[in-house]
N, C-alpha and C positions, 0 to 999 in steps of 0.2 A: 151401739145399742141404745135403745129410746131409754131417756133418765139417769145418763150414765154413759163413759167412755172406756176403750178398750186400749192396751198398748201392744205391739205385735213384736215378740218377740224375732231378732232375723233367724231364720232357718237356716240350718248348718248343711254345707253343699252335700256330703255325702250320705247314700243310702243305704241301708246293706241288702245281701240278696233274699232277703223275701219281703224287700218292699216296706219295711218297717224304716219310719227314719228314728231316730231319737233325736230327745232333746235337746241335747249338748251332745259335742266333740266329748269323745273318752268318758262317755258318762259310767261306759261298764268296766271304764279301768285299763282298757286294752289300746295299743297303737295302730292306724292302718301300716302295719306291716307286715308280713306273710308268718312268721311267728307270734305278732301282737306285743312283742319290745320294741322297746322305745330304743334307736339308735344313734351314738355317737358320730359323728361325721369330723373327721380328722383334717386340717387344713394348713396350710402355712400363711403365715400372716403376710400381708403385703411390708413394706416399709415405712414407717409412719412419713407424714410431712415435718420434715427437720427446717429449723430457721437458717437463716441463714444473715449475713452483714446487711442484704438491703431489705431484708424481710425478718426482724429479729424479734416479733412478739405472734403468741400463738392464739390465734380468733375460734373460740367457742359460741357457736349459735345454738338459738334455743327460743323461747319462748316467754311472755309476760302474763301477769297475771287476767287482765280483763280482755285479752284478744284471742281469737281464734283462727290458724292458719293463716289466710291472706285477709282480714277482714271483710270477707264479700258480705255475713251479717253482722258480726262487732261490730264495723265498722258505720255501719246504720244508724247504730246505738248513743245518743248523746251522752247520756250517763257514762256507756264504758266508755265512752273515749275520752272523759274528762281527768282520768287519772294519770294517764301518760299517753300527750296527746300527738307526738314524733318521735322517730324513730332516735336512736339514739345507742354509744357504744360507753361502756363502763371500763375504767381505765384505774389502776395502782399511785395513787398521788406520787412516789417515787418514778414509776414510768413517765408520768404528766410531763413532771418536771423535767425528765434527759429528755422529752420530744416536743418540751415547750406547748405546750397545750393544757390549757388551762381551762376549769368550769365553767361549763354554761358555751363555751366557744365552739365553732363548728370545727366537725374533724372529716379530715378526708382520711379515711381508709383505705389501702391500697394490696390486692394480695398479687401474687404474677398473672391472676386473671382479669383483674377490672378493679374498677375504684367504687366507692358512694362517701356521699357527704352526709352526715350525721353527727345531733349534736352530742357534744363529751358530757361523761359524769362521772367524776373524779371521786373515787370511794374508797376506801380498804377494805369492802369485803369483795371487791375483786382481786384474786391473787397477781401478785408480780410479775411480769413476763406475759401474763393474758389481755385479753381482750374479750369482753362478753357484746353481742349486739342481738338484742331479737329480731322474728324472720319475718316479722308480719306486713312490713309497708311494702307497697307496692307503686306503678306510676299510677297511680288512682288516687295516692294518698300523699306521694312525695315525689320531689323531682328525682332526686338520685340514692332511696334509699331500701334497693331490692339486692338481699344478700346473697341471691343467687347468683347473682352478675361477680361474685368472689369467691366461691367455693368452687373447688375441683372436680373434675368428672370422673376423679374413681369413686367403682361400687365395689362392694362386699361380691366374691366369685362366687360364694356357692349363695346369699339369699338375694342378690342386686339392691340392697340396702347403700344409697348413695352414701359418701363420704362429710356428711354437711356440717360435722359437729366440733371439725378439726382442720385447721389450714394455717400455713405461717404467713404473717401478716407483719403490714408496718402504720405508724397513725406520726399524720404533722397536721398542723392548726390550717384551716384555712383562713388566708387573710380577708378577713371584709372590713368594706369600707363602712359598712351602714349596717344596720340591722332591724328586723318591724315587726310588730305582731299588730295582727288587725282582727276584727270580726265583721263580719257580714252577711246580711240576711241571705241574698245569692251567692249560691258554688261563686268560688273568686275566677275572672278570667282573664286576669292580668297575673305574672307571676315576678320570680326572683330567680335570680342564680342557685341560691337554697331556696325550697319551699314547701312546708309541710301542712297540708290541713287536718280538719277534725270538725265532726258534727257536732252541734252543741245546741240547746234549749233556742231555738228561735233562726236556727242559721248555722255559723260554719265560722271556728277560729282558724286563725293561719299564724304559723311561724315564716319570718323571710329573713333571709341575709342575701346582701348586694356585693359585687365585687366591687365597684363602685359608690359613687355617693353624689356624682353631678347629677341628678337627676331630679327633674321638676315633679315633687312630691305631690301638689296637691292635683296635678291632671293624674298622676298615678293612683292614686286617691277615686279619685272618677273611675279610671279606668277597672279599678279592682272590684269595687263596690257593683260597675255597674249603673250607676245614680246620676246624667250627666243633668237632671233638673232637681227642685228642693236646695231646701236652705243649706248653706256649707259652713262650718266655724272651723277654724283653723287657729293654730299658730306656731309661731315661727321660729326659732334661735337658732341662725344661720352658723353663728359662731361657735356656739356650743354643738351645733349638727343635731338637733331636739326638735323634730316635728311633732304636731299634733291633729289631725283631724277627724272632722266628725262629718256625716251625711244625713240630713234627714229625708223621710216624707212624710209629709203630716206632720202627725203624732209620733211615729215610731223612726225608731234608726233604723236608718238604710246598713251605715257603716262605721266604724273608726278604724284610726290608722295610728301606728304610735312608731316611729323613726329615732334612733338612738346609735351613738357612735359604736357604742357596746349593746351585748345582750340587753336586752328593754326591760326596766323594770315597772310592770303596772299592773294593777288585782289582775288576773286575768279571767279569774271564777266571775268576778263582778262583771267585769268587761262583757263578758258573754252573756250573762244575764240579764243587760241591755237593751238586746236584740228584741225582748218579750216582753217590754213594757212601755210604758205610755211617756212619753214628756211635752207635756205641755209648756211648761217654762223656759226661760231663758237660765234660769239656776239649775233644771235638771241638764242643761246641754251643756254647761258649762264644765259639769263635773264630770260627764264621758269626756270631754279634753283632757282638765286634768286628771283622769286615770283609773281615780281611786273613787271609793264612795266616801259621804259624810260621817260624821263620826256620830250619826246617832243609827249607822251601818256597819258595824264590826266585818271586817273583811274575815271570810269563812278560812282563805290561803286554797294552797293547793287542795283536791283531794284525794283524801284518805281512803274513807270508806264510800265507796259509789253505791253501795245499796239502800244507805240514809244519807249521800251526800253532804257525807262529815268531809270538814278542812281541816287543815294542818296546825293552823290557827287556833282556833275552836279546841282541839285537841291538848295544846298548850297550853292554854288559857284556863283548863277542868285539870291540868297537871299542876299547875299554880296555885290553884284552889282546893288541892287535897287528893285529887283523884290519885293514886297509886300504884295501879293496876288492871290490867286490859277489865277486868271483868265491873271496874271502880267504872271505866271509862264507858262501858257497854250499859251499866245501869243510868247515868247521866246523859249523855250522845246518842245510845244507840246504836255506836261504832262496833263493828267487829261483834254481833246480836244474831246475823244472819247467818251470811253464807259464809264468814270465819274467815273470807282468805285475808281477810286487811288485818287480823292480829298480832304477827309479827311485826308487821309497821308500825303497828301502835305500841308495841312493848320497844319498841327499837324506840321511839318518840318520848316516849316515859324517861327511856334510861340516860338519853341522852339530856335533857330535861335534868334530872337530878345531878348529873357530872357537872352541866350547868351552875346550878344552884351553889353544888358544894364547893364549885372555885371561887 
């Protein structure tokens, strides 16, 4: 309508016989049934999926907080994808331990249908004997991390409601020799053994892990970015297994590459950030190598709340300084202000924070 928009409620499929539809389903109380009760439907349950010795933890799928279904639009999104930017399975620090798979490491999941590689997160509020992994990546987004290729093909007899939320399962570490996170203005088209991306302010981060580790980083480096002209800085520690490089054109970064024997540790909010800004200097390329920003750039950390693009950091740092309280933290930040879902994060943050303190 001119001056003003409409929203269209969906129209409910059935009509009744004079042509009148209503509003809603059972608006007048009644069932389509030939008496208009509502009926019991009497069933026997199938047999759940039991564990067994080479399949002894049980994989609940589900969903995360800033994605939807397969990210065909989240995943568009830079903001939501900077909160949890690959896929990943949640694991009982006690389980970690009997399957040798440790934080931050890649885990191959296995059920008697298929496998995916996904990184671990070793928590306690995943119960013991479970396994949690969301259903959202896809090969659009990650090399091996669609949990459909694991779940089973029984449905529900009487509604055909697949079985997706239950399957016994097994998890061991996968060995890598290497591991890298990069950013780059172009979709990457070079990849990894593992590899997961995410849209971000300017470009696209990526998670990699290598089975390997002979490999000539800095034409990898070209090849990811894309960039085979412009300045290159790199460096080296062949010994320690510590790459670093960087791609420009111009002004702006093409790319960085960060190669580490272990899970890579380097801002990754900052890193991404990169992508969107100017360097003119030989001191601003310097410091995409080394990783992190100067110290007159508080690293933000991961984020928290994607609707004001609060860090984990930031967060910290207002708990040190008195904040208290989700609501201490939303009058300061801004965090958890909006659309609320990031509040139990931040009270999770707080509390942890204070156990902190008091040890």
């Amino acid at each position: 309508q001119p001056g003003g928009s409409t929203q269209a409620e969906p129209p409910p499929d059935a009509v009744n016989s004079t042509g009148h539809q209503p509003t809603r389903f059972f608006a007048n109380g009644n069932f389509y049934t030939p008496d208009r009760k509502a009926r019991f439907i009497a069933i026997r349950p199938t047999v759940e999926t039991r564990t067994t010795p080479d399949f002894p933890l049980i994989l609940n799928t589900g969903r995360i907080r800033d994605h939807w279904h397969t990210m065909t639009r989240t995943g568009k999104s830079p903001r939501l994808s900077q909160h949890i930017a690959e896929p990943f399975v949640e694991i009982h620090p006690v389980d970690a331990q009997r399957h040798g798979v440790g934080d931050a490491d890649i885990a191959r999941v296995s059920t008697p249908r298929g496998e995916v590689l996904v990184r671990a997160l070793v928590t306690t509020r995943q119960r013991q004997g479970s396994l949690f992994a969301p259903m959202h990546w896809t090969d659009q987004f990650a090399a091996r991390g669609r949990l459909d290729t694991l779940t089973t093909s029984l449905t529900d007899p009487v509604s055909g409601q697949p079985a997706l939320k239950h399957v016994a399962a097994r998890i061991e570490k996968f060995t890598a020799r290497a591991f890298g996170f990069a950013v780059t203005r172009k979709r990457p088209v070079a990849m990894a053994d593992y590899w997961a991306v995410a849209r971000c302010r300017g470009g696209w981060r990526v998670e990699l892990a290598f089975a390997r580790d002979d490999v000539d980083w800095t034409a990898f480096a070209g090849s990811l970015f894309d960039a085979a002209d412009g300045e290159m800085l790199a460096y080296h520690d062949r010994e320690a297994g510590q790459h670093r490089i960087a791609a420009f054109d111009g002004e702006h970064l093409a790319g960085a590459l960060f190669i580490a024997p272990g899970p890579v540790a380097v801002s990754r909010g900052w890193a991404a950030e990169q992508l969107d800004e100017v360097h003119a200097s030989q001191r601003q390329r310097f410091r995409i190598v080394a990783g992190r920003a100067g110290a007159e750039r508080p690293d933000a950390g991961a984020t928290v709340c994607s609707c004001f693009n609060v860090g984990v950091n930031q967060i910290t740092a207002a708990v040190a300084a008195g904040c208290t309280s989700v609501d201490a933290i939303g009058a300061t930040l801004k965090a958890g202000t909006n659309c609320g879902s990031c509040r139990s994060e931040i009270r999770a943050i707080i509390a942890a924070n204070r156990v902190e303190a008091a040890e």
